[in-house]
N, C-alpha and C positions, 0 to 999 in steps of 0.2 A: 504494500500500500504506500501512497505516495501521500505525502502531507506538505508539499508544497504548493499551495494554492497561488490562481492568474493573478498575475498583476493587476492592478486597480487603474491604472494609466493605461494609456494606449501603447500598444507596440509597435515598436520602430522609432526611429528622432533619435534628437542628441542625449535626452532622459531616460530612453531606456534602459543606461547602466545604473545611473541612481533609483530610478523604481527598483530595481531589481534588489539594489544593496537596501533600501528603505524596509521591502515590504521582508528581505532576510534580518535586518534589526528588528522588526516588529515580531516576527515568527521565532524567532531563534533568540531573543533576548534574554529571556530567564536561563542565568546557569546554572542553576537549580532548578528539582522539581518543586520543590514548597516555592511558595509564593507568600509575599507580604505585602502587608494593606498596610496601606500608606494609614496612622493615626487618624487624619482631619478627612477621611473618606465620605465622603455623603450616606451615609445608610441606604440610599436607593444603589448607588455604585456597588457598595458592599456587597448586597445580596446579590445583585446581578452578575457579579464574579464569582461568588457563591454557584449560584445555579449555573452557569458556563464552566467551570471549572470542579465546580466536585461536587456534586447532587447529595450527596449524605452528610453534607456540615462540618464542622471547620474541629479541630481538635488540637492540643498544646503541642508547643515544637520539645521534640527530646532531641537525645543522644547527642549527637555534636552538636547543637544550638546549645543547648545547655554549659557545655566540655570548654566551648569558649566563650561563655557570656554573652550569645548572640538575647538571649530569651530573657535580659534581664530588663526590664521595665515597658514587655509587651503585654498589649490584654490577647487572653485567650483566643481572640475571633483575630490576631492581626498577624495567625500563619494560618496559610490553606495548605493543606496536606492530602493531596492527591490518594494513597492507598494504594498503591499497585499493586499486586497479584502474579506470582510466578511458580512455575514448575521447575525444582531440581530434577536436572539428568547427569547422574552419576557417568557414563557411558561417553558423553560428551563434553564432562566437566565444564556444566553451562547452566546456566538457569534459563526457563524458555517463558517467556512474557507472550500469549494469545491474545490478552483483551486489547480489541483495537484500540479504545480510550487509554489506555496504559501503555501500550506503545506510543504513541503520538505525544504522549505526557514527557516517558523517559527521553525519546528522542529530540524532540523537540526545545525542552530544557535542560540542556548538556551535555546532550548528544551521547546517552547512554545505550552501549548494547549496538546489536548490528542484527539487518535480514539477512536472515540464513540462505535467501535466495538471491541475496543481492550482496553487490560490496562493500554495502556502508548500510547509506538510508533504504528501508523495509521500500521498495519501489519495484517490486514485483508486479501488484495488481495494475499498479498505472501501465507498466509496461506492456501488462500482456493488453487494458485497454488500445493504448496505442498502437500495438501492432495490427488489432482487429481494426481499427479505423484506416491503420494506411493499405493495409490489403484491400480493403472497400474502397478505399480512392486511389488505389494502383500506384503506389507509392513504395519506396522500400523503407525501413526501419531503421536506427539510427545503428542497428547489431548489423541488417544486413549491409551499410553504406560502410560498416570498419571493415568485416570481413572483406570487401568486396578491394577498398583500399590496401588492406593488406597483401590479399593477391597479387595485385598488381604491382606493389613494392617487392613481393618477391621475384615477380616474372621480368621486373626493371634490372634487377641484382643478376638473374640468371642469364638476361640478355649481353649484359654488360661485362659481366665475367665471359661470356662465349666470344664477343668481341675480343677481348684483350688476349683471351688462348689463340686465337684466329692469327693476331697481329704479331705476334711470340712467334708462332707457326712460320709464319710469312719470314721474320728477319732470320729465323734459324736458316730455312731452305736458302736464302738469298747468301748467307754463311759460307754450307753445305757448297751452292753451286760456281757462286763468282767468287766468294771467300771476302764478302763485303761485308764490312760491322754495321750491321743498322738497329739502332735505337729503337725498341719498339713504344710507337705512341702510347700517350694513354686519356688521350684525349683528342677530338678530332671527329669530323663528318663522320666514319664509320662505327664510332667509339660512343654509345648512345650516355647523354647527362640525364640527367634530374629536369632539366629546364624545359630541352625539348621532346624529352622519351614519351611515345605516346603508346597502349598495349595498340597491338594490332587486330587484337579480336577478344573483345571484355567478356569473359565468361563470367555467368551468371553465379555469382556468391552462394557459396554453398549456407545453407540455413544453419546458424546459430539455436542449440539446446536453446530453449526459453528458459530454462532455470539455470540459466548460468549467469546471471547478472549481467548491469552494465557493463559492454566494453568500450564505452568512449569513453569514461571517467580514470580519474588519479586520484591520488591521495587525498585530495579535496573535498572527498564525498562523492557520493552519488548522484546526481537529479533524474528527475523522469525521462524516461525517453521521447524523442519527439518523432515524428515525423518528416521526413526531406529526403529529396531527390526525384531520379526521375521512376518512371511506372519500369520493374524489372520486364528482361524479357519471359515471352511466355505468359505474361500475368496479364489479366483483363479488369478491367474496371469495376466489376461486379464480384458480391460475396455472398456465400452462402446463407443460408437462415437462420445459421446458429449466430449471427450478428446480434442479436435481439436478445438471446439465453445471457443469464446474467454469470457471472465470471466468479467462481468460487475464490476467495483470498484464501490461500494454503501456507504463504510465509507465517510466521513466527518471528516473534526479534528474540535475539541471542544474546545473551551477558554473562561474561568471564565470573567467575567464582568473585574475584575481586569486586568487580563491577557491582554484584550480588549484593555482597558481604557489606560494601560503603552505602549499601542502599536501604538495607535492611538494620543496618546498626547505626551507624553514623547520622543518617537524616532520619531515617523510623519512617521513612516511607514504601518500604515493598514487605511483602507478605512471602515468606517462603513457603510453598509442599512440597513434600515429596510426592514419588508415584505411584501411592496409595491415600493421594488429598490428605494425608495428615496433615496439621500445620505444625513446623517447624519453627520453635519457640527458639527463642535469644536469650540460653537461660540467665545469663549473667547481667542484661538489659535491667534494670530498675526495676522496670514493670514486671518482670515476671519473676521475682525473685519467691514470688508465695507458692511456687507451683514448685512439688517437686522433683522429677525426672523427665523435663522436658526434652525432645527431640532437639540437639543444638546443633545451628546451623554454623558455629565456629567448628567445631569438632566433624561435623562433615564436609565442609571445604576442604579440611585437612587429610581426611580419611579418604578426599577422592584423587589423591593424589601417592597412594600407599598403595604398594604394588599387594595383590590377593595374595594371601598364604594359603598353606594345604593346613598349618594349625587350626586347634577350636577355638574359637571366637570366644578372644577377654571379654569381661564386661566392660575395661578401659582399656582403650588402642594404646597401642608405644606409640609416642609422642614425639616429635625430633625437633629439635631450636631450628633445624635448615630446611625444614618442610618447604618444598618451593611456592605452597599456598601464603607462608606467612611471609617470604622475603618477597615476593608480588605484592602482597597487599600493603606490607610499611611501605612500599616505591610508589604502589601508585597511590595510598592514601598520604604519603607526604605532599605529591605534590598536584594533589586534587584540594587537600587543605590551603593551598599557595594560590590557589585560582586557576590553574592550566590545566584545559581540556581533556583527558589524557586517552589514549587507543591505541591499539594495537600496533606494533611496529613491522612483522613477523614481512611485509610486504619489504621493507630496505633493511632485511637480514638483523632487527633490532627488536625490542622487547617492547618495549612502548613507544610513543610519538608524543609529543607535546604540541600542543595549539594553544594561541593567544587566546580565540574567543570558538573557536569549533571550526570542523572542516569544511562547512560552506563558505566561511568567509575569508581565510587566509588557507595557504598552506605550512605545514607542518616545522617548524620552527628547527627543533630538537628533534636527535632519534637517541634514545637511550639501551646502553647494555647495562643490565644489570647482572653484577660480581659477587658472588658472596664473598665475603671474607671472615676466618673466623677468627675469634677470641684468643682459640684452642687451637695450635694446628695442627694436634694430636687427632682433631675429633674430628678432623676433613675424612680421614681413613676411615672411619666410622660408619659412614652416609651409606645406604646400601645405593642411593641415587646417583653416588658422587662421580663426574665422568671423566673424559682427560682435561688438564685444565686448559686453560686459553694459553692459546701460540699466538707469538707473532705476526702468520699468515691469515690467524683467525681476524687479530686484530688489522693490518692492511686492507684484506678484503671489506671489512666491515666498512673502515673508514672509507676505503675509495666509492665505494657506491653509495654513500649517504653524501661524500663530498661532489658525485655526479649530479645530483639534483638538488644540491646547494642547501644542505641539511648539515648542522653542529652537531658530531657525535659526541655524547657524554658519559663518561662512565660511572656508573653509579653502586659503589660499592656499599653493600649491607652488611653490615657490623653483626655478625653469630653471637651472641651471649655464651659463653661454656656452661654447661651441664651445673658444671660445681656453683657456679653463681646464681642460676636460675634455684629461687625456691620450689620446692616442693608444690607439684599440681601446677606450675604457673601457665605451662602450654594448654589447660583447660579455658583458657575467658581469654578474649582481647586485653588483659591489661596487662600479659607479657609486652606488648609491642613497647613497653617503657624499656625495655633491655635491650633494644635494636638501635642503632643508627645508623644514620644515611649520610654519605659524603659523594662527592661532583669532583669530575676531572673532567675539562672538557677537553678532547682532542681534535687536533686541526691538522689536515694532510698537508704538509710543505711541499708547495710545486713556486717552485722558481724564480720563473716569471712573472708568475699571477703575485710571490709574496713582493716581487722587486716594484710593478706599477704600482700598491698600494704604499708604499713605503717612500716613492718617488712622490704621492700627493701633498 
C-alpha cells in the first residue's frame, strides 16, 4: 500500500518540486508515532485529531517520555498514542504489523519497518494498481521501462566490446601480414558511444515478478510506481475484466526485532503476539510489574537469535552480554534517542544507515559497522556466535562502496560488559543496556586527488 497521496497543486511548472517537498513535510513530519497537542489547542482541534488519528482516546506517555523528562508538566490528553499491533515471527526474526492504520502510522512517523514486498515504503498495492491502469492504457510500467533500459545497456556493452575485439583483430592481422604496428582504436565511427549507440531492434522487456519491488528507487525510499512510456509491443489498448475486481493488499510491513523492541518499550506504542495471539507483556515495563510470569518480549528478541539445541528446555535461557539482539538494539536505540532516522544498511554492505529527517527527503548521510568489542577478551572465545574477526579487506571493501555513493562510514564499536561485572539476572530486563557503551570512529577513504582539490580551497 502506498501512502503517498497527489499533490494538492497542479503538476508541472516551476513548483512542482516544492509541492512535492511541502506536501513530504506535511506527511512525513512526525518522527514519532505519538503525537503532541500543542497546550492552547482549541478543544474542537483537539478532538478532531483525536478522531483522525486514534479512534479509542488518548492515554499517558510512558517509557522513554518519562526516562527523559519529556512527560513532565503535560496533561494527560497532550500525547496521542496510536496502539499499534504486531505479530512476532521467530523464523524471520521480525515483527509483522497487518493493520493498514498501523502501518501508515509507523511508517509514516519515522519511517519504521519496511514492505516485505517492496524496498522500503509498503507500495505494493499502489503498484500493482498502477500496472492494471497502464496495461488498460497500453503503456509500460515504470518495472517494465528499467528492465527494458537495462537491456539495452547490456546489448550497448556487448556491442561495444565486439567492436573493440573486431578492431584488436584487424591490427593483429595487419601485424601478422605487412608487420605494421597499429594502435587499435577505441573510439571512432565503428566503435559504438553512449551518445550515439542506438539498439537496432528493442526487444520487448521481459516482465518483472510483481512482488519484487521497486526497481527504479535507491536508498531514498520507495514511491509509487507511475506510469510512462510508450504502448509495448504486442500490447493493445484494451484490458480485461478483471480491471474492475478489487486488488487484494497481501504486503505486511516488516520491523527488525530492534525496531520492535524501541516501539514496544521505549514509546509504549506497539503491542507484541506471538503466533498463538498471546500478548507478549514487557514484564519489566512499570505497568506490568503486578503480573506474574508474563511472556517477555526482551527475553524473546534474545532467544531469537540462539541457535536451537537438541537439550531440554531451561525454564531460563543462557543469557550472553554479546547477544547480537542487544548490541543492535544499544546502536540503534542510541542513536534513535539522538534524533536520526535509522535502517537498515545491509544494501552498502553496512549494519545501519543514518538519515537526517527519513528517506524520502534526503539520502542517507552515515553507513554504520557495528564492532563488538569486549571488556573481557577472554570471553570473545566464548561466543558460540563469534566468527573471524574483521580484516583489513573486510574493512577497504566496506569503505570503498559506501565512499562510491558519497556515504561516511562509521564504526561503531559496542562496549561487552564481562560476565564478572554484570550482576546476577541483569540480561533478564533492559536495564543491563546501562553496562554497554557506544563509541564512533569515523572512516574516510584517502584518494588523492579528491583529498588535494579540497585542501587547495
Amino acid at each position: 500500500m502506498s501512502h503517498i497521496g497527489p499533490s494538492t497543486r497542479g503538476r508541472g511548472g516551476p513548483g512542482k518540486g516544492g509541492a512535492r517537498r511541502a506536501d513530504n513535510a506535511r506527511i512525513y513530519g512526525n518522527p514519532l508515532p505519538l503525537l503532541f497537542v500543542e497546550p492552547d489547542l482549541p478543544p474542537a482541534s483537539a478532538s478532531l485529531t483525536r478522531r483522525l488519528t486514534h479512534p479509542n482516546g488518548l492515554l499517558r506517555p510512558r517509557g522513554l517520555l518519562h526516562a527523559v523528562g519529556l512527560s513532565i508538566g503535560l496533561r494527560p490528553t497532550d500525547v496521542i498514542n496510536p496502539h499499534c499491533e504486531g505479530v512476532l515471527d521467530l523464523a524471520t526474526k521480525s515483527v509483522w504489523v497487518t493493520d493498514p492504520r498501523s502501518v501508515l502510522v509507523l511508517w509514516q512517523r519515522g519511517f519504521f519497518g519496511k514492505g516485505h514486498l517492496s524496498r522500503s515504503e509498503p507500495s505494493w498495492l499502489a503498484r500493482q494498481v498502477n500496472n492494471r491502469r497502464a496495461a488498460a492504457q497500453g503503456k509500460m510500467t515504470s518495472e517494465e521501462l528499467t528492465a527494458r533500459r537495462r537491456a539495452e545497456r547490456k546489448q550497448f556493452k556487448l556491442d561495444r566490446a565486439r567492436a573493440i575485439a573486431a578492431a584488436a583483430a584487424e591490427a593483429e592481422a595487419a601485424f601478422r601480414e605487412r608487420g605494421e604496428v597499429v594502435v587499435p582504436a577505441l573510439s571512432g565511427p565503428n566503435i559504438p558511444s553512449a551518445a550515439t549507440w542506438r539498439p537496432a531492434q528493442v526487444a520487448q522487456a521481459a516482465q518483472v515478478p510483481q512482488s519484487t519491488g521497486d526497481l527504479t528507487t535507491d536508498d531514498a525510499g520507495d514511491a509509487p510506481a507511475t506510469t510512462a512510456g510508450d504502448p509495448a509491443p504486442g500490447q493493445s489498448n484494451t484490458f480485461s475484466a478483471d480491471e474492475d475486481e478489487p486488488i487484494e493488499d497481501v504486503e505486511h510491513l516488516q520491523l527488525t526485532l530492534a525496531e520492535a523492541f524501541f516501539l514496544a518499550y521505549a514509546l509504549d506504542c506497539l503491542t507484541v503476539y506471538d503466533a498463538d495471539t498471546v500478548r507478549i507483556f514487557l514484564s519489566h515495563h512499570p505497568c506490568n510489574r503486578h503480573r506474574t510470569h508474563p511472556p517477555d518480549l526482551w527475553l524473546a528478541c534474545q532467544n531469537a537469535h540462539v541457535p536451537p539445541s537438541l537439550d531440554l528446555p531451561s525454564p531460563l535461557p543462557d543469557l550472553h552480554p554479546d547477544n547480537p539482539f542487544l548490541i543492535n538494539y544499544a546502536v540503534y536505540h542510541h542513536y534513535r534517542s539522538l534524533g536520526w532516522v535509522v535502517r537498515g544498511g545491509i544494501k552498502f554492505c553496512a549494519d545501519f544507515l543514518l538519515y537526517k529527517k527519513g528517506p524520502v527527503f534526503t539520502h542517507a548521510e552515515f553507513a554504520l559497522a557495528v564492532i563488538p568489542s569486549y571488556e573481557d577478551p577472554d570471553e570473545q572465545t566464548l561466543n558460540p556466535q563469534d566468527g573471524a574477526p574483521y580484516t583489513w579487506t573486510w574493512l577497504s571493501t566496506i569503505n570503498r562502496v559506501n565512499a562510491q555513493v558519497m556515504k561516511t562510514l562509521v564504526l561503531v564499536y559496542v562496549t561487552i560488559p564481562s560476565r564478572a561485572r554484570l550482576p546476577p539476572g541483569a540480561l533478564t530486563g533492559p536495564a543491563c543496556l546501562a553496562h554497554y557503551s557506544v563509541r564512533e570512529i569515523v572512516v574516510r577513504r584517502f584518494i588523492p586527488a579528491r583529498m588535494r582539490d579540497e585542501n587547495a580551497r
